[in-house]
Structure formats: structure tokens, C-alpha cells
C-alpha positions in Angstrom: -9.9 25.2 29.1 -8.9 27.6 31.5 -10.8 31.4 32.3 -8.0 33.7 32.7 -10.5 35.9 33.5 -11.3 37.6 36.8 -14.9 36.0 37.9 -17.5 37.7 39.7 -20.1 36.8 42.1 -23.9 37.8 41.4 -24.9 39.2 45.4 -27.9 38.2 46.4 -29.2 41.9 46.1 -28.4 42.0 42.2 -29.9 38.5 41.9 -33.5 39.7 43.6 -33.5 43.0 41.8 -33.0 41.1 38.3 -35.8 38.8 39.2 -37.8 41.6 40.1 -36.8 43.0 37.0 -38.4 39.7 35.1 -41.4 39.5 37.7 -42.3 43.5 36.1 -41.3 42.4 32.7 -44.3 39.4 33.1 -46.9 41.5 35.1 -46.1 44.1 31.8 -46.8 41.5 29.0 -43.1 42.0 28.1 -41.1 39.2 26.2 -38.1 40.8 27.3 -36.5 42.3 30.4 -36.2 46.4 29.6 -34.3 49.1 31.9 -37.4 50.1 32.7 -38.2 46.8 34.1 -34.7 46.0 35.9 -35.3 49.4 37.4 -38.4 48.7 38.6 -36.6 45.8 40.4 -34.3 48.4 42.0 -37.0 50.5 43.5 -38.1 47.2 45.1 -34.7 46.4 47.1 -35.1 47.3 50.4 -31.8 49.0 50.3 -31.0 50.6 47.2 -35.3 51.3 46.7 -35.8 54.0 49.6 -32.4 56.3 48.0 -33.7 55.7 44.2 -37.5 56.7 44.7 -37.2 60.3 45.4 -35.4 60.5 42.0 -37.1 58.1 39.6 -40.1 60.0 37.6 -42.5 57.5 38.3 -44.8 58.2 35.6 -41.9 58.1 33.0 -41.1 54.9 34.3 -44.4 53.3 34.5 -44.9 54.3 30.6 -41.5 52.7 29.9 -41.9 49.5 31.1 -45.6 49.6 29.6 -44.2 50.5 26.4 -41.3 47.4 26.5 -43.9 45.4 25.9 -44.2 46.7 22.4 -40.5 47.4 21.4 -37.8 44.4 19.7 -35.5 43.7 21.7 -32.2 44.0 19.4 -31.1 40.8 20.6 -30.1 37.7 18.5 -31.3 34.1 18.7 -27.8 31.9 18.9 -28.1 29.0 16.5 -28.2 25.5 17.6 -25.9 23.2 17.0 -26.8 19.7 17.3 -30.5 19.5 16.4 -31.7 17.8 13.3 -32.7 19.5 10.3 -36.4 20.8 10.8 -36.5 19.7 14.4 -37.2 22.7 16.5 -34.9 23.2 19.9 -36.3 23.1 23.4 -36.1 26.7 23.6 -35.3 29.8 22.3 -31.6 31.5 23.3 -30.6 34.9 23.0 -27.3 36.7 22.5 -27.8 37.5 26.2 -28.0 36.9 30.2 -31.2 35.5 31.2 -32.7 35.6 34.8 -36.1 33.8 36.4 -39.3 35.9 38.0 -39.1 35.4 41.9 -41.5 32.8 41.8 -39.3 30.8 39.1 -42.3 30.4 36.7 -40.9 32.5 33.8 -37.1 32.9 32.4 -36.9 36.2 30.4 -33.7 37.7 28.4 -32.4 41.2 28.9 -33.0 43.3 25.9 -30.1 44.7 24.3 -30.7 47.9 26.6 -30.8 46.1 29.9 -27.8 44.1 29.2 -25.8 47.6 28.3 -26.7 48.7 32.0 -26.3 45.3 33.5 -22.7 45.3 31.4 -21.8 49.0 32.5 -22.8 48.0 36.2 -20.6 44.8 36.2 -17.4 47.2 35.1 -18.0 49.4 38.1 -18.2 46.3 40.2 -15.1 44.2 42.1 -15.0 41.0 43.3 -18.9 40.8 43.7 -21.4 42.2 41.5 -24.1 44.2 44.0 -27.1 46.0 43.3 -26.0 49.5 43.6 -23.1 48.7 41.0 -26.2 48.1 38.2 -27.4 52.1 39.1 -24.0 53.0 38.6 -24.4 51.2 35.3 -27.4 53.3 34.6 -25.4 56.2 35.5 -23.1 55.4 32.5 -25.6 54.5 30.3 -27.8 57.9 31.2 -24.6 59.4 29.2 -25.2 57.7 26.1 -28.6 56.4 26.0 -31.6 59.1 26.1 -34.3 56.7 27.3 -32.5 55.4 29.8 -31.3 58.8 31.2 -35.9 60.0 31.0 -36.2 57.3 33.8 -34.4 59.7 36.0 -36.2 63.0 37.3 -32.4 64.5 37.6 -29.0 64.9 36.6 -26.9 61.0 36.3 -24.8 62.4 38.9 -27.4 62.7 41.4 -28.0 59.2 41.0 -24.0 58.5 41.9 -24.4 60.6 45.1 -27.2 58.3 46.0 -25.2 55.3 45.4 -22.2 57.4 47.2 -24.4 57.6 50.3 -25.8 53.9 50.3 -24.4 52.0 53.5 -21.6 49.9 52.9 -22.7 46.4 52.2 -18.9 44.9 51.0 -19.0 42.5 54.2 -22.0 41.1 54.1 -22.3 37.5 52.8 -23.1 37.2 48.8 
């Protein structure tokens, strides 16, 4: 079968910040990665993090991710094909993109809102995927999703002008 689809590389920035994302997601009690956890993994990139602070309502955040814990995740398990009748699978899969904590101890699924963003971003990226292409994606989602637009302390577009102003990271190795 052939892809006539462009691919995309995952940088190695997206990759941390998604793992972060999971890592917050565990340290929560969280089943599922939630904006609120993925953007928790942002604040923790040591580029992208220092630009995104002074705009992110901490305390809106913090109850976010706490309350993740407790939400569904609007997701769908994908059946399996192959296993006998009333044998159970290995594990669960999800109608979505999964990613391991740093310390590749736990695999967690985005939850239908964290795989919006991570969606959105991946429009607004090229050839490679990069961390600040997933705030964009939060940008785009801020306009349609209310609880994703409370983790910001200001307007979407402010959060564009700090992506704007990010040093240029298109050369460097993915």
C-alpha cells in the first residue's frame, strides 16, 4: 500500500513535551493525557516554557489537570480483531495517539481534547512537527473550546506573538 500522504517528523521538542505531558497525567492520577497535562509539558521545555509562563494562569491550570483525573476521556476503544471469543487482548487501544512518561514506565492516550490540540498543531506544522506548532494548536483550539482557552491568563493571540517571537529552531536536527 502506498501513503500518498505528506509524512511528518515528531522533533524531539514535541516528543519531550508529550512525555511530559503523560509524566503530569501519572503524577495527577489521570488515565488519560488532558490539555492541561500536555501543557504542563510545554511549560517544562526549556525553550517554549520561559515564553509560555508569564501567560499561563497557573492556578487554572493546576485545577485542570487535577480535575482530568476525574473527567471521560471521549475516546473509543478500537476492537480487536483476531482474539478468541472471551479472551481478553493484551491491552486496551484507543481511537487515538498514545505517547510514554519520560521514564518509559507508563503509556497513556490523549483524550479527545488533547488530540484536538495535538491535531490543530500538526496542521500548523511543515515538514517536522515542533513544540511550538502544538501552542499554535492551542491557539486554534482556544477559538472553539472554552476550557482550553481558561488555561490562558490572555487573549489566543497573545499566545501566537509568543510563538512569533520563539527563536527559530527549523535547522536544528529532529
Amino acid at each position: 500500500m502506498i501513503d500518498h500522504e505528506p509524512q511528518q517528523r515528531l522533533a524531539a521538542d514535541l516528543l519531550a513535551v508529550m512525555r511530559g505531558g503523560a509524566a503530569a497525567a501519572v503524577a495527577r492520577g489521570a488515565s488519560f493525557i488532558a490539555p492541561a497535562h500536555v501543557m504542563e509539558g510545554l511549560l517544562a521545555d526549556p525553550r517554549v516554557g520561559p515564553a509560555l509562563a508569564p501567560i499561563v494562569t497557573r492556578g487554572r491550570l493546576e485545577r485542570s489537570a487535577e480535575d482530568a483525573a476525574h473527567k471521560l476521556p471521549d475516546i473509543l476503544p478500537l476492537p480487536e480483531i483476531g482474539v478468541a471469543r472471551g479472551e481478553e487482548p493484551a491491552f486496551a487501544r484507543f481511537d487515538s495517539l498514545a505517547f510514554r512518561t519520560p521514564d518509559g514506565a507508563s503509556t497513556l492516550y490523549l483524550d479527545a481534547d488533547a488530540l484536538h490540540v495535538f491535531v490543530e498543531g500538526a496542521r500548523r506544522a511543515g515538514e517536522t512537527y515542533r513544540a511550538k506548532h502544538l501552542l499554535l494548536g492551542f491557539t486554534a483550539e482556544a477559538v472553539k473550546d472554552r476550557d482550553v482557552l481558561s488555561l490562558f491568563g490572555v487573549d489566543p493571540l497573545d499566545v501566537a506573538r509568543v510563538v512569533d517571537a520563539l527563536p527559530d529552531a527549523e535547522n536544528e536536527p529532529a
